[in-house]
C-alpha positions in Angstrom: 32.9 11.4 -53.1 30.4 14.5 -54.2 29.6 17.2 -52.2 26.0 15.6 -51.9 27.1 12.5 -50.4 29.7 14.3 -48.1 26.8 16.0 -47.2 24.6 13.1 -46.6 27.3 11.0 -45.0 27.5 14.1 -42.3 23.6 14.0 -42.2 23.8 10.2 -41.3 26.5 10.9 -38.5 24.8 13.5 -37.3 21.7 11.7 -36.5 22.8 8.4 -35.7 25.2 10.3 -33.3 21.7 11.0 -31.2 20.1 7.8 -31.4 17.8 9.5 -34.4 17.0 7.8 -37.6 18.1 10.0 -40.2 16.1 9.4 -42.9 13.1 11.1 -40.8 14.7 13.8 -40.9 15.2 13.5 -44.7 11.4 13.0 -44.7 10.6 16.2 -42.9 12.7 18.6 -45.0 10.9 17.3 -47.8 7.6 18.4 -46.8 8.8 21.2 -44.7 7.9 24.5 -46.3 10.7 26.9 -47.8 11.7 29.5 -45.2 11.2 33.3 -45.8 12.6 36.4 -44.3 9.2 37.4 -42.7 8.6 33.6 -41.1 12.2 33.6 -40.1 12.3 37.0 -38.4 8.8 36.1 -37.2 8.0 39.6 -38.7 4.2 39.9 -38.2 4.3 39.3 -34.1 7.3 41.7 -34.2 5.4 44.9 -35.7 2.0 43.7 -33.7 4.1 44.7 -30.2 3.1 48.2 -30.5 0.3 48.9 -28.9 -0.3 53.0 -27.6 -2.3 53.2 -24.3 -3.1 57.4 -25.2 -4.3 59.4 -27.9 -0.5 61.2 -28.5 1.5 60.1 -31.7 4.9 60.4 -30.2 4.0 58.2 -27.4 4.7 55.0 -31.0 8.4 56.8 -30.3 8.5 55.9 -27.1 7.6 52.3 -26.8 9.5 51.6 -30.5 12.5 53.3 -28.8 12.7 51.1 -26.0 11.4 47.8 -27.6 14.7 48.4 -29.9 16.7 49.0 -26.2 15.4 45.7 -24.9 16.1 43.9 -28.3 20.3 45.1 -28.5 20.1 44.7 -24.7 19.6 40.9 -25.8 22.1 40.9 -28.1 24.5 42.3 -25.3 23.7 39.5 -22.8 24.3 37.1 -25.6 27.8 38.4 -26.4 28.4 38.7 -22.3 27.5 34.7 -21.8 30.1 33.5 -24.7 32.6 35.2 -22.8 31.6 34.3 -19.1 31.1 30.4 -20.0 33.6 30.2 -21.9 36.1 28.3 -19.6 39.9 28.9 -22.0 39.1 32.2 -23.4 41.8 33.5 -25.2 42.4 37.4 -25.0 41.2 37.6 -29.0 37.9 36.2 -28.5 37.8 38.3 -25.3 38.2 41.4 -27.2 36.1 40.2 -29.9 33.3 39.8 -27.9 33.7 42.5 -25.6 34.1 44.9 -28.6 30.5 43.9 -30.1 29.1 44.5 -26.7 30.7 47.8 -26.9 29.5 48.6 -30.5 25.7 47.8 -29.5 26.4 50.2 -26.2 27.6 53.2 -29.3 24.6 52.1 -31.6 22.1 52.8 -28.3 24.2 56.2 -26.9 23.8 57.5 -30.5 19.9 56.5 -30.8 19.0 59.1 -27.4 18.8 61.3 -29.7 16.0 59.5 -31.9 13.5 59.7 -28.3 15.6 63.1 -27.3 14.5 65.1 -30.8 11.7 62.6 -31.7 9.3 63.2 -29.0 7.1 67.0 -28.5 7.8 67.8 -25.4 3.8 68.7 -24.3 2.8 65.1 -25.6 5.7 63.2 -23.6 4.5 65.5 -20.6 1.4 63.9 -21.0 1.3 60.5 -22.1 4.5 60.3 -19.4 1.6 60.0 -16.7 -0.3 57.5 -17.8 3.2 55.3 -18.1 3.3 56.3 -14.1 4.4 54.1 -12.2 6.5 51.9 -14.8 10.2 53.4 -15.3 13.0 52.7 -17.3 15.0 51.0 -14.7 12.8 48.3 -14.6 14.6 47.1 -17.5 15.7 43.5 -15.9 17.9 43.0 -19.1 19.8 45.7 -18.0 20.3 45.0 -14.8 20.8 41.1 -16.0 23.8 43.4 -18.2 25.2 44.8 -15.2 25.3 41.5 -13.0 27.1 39.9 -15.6 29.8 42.8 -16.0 30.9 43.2 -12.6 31.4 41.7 -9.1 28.1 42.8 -6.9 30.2 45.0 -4.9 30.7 47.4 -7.6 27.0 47.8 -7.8 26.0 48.2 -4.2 25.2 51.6 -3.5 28.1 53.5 -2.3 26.6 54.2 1.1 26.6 50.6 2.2 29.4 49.0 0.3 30.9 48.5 3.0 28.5 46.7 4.6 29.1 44.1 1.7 31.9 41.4 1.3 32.0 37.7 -0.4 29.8 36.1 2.5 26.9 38.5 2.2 23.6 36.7 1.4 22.9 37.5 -2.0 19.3 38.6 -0.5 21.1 41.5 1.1 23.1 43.0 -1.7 20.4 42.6 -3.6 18.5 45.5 -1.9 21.2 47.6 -1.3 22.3 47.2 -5.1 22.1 51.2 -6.3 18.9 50.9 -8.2 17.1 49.1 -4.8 17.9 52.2 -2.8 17.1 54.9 -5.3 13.3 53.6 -5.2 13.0 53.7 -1.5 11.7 57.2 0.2 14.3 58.6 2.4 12.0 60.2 4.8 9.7 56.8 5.1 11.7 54.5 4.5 9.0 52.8 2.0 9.7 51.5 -1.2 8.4 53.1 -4.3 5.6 51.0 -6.8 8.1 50.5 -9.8 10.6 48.8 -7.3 7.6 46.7 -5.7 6.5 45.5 -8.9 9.9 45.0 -10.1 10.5 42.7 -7.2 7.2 41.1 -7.4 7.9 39.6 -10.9 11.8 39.4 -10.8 13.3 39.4 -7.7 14.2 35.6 -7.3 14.8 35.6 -11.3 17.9 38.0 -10.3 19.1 36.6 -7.2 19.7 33.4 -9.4 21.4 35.1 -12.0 23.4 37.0 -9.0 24.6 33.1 -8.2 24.8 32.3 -11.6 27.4 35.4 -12.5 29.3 35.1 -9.1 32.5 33.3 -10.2 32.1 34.3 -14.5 30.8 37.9 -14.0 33.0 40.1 -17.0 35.6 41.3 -13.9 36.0 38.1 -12.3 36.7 36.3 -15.2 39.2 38.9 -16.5 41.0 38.7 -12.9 41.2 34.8 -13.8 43.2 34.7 -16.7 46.9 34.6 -16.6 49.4 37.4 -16.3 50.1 38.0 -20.4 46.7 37.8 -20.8 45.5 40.5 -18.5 48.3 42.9 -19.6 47.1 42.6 -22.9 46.9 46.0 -24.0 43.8 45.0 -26.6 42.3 43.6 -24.2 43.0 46.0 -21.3 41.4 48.8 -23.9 38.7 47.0 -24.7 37.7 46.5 -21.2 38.0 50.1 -20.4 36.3 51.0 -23.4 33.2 48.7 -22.5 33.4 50.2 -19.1 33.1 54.1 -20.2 30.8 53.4 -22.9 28.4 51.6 -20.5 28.8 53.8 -17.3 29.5 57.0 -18.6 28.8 57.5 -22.5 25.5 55.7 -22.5 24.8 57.4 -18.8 25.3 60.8 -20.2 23.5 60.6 -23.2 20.5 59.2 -21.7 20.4 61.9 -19.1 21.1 64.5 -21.1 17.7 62.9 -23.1 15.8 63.0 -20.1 16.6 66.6 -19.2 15.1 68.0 -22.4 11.9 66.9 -21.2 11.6 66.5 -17.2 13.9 70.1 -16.9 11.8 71.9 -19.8 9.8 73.6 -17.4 6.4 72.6 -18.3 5.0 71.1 -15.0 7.5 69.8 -12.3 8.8 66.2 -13.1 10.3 63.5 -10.9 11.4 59.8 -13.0 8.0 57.5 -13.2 9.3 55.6 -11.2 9.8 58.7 -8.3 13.4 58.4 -8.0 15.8 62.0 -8.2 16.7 60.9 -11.5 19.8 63.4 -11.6 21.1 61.9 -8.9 20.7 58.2 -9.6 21.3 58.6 -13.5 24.7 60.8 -13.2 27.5 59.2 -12.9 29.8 61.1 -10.7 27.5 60.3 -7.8 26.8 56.6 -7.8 30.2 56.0 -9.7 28.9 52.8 -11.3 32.1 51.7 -12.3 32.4 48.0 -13.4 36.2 47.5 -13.4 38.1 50.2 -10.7 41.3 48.4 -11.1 41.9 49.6 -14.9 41.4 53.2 -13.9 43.6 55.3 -12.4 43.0 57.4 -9.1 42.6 60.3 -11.4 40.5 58.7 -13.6 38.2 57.6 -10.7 38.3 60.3 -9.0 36.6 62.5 -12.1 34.1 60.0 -13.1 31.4 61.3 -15.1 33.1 64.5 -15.3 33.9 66.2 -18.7 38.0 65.6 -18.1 37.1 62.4 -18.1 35.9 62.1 -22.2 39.6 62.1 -23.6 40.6 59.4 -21.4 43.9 57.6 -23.3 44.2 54.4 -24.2 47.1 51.8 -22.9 49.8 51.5 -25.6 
């Protein structure tokens, strides 16, 4: 048999395999037209997603910069699901996986400093305010990334964790989750107008995703596999690896970003969104930490600190 008819004879399986006539679909891929990179990329109503709402140049930085965030934020949620519904994982495919996700966290801690040098600081200052009041962490990707990681206890803020435990309504850790509680005024008690929008449009959308991520979050599912799996020291690496890159490398690098321009001393600057943004972006106050377990009590107890950038790796 040729190649051609093995390949028609698989076209003819295929088809008939799903009650569809194959020869239609012959038809159509004979008057379909040929592909090219542009169509296939769908090029045209990628670059016509920039649109400036000011007169300042840098202010193209900005939204490019974070259009490219939301686009490897994708990619990370795509790696995440083929490890979380994945129901026999092996500890290879694990680390495979997890290790992409890792990589695109690198490829985005690097990039701070394309927004952190790209940007004059007098035309972020300004442009900044007519962004006011939408704020980075309204990124529902990312908080879609962080869901999937980790059980919702590790992301509760540390105030009220224990407040939480498996039978909590998933209504109630959602608005004590860290982010919740950093857009709420301590003195009135009133949530700010980034996190009322943010709920607005996707509060039950993450509530559902909470559910969907209960039993197959990152954490969980790593706490499910069998003993020689979990002391794999790949995988355990990996993990930990994800974990700092996420929580702390990525963190750091973003803050340090945001303190050239809100620290310059050119007008007093709280986030857009009106959060203290040292204190809900460092990371040796929240501790966002999305697997405890692998660290030691050393290790947790300097997270975020500079001791903690050599940490070794299990052998």
């Amino acid at each position: 048999m040729t190649k051609r008819e093995k390949l028609l004879e698989a076209i003819d399986k295929k088809y008939k395999a799903v009650g569809q006539d194959p020869d239609v679909h012959l038809s159509g891929l004979l008057h379909a037209e040929s592909m090219t990179y542009w169509d296939f990329i769908q090029l045209d109503a990628l670059l016509g997603l920039q649109i400036k709402r000011t007169q300042h140049p840098d202010e193209m930085v900005f939204i490019m910069y974070h259009q490219i965030s939301e686009l490897l934020f994708k990619m990370i949620l795509w790696e995440l699901g083929q490890i979380s519904h994945n129901e026999n994982i092996e500890p290879q495919r694990f680390v495979m996986h997890l290790m992409r996700v890792s990589r695109y966290f690198d490829m985005l801690s690097n990039s701070f400093d394309i927004m952190g040098e790209g940007m004059e600081v007098e035309q972020y200052m300004k442009f900044r305010d007519t962004l006011t009041p939408a704020s980075g962490f309204q990124s529902v990707q990312y908080r879609k990334i962080e869901i999937a990681s980790t059980e919702l206890i590790n992301l509760i803020d540390y105030r009220f964790r224990e407040t939480i435990d498996r039978n909590t309504p998933y209504i109630y850790a959602f608005d004590n989750m860290y982010w919740q509680v950093a857009g709420i005024n301590a003195k009135t008690g009133q949530k700010n107008k980034a996190i009322q929008n943010f709920e607005k449009r996707y509060k039950k959308e993450l509530i559902e995703w909470m559910k969907g991520y209960n039993e197959v979050n990152l954490w969980t599912k790593f706490k499910q596999l069998p003993d020689e799996y979990r002391n794999n020291a790949e995988l355990l690496n990996a993990m930990r690896h994800y974990d700092h890159t996420v929580n702390i490398d990525w963190v750091m690098h973003h803050y340090h970003a945001a303190a050239k321009y809100l620290d310059s001393g050119k007008k007093a600057a709280k986030a857009t969104g009106g959060s203290d943004w040292h204190k809900y972006m460092h990371p040796k106050y929240q501790k966002r930490i999305f697997f405890p377990e692998l660290w030691s009590k050393e290790e947790l107890a300097n997270w975020g600190l500079s001791n903690l950038e050599g940490y070794k790796k299990i052998s």
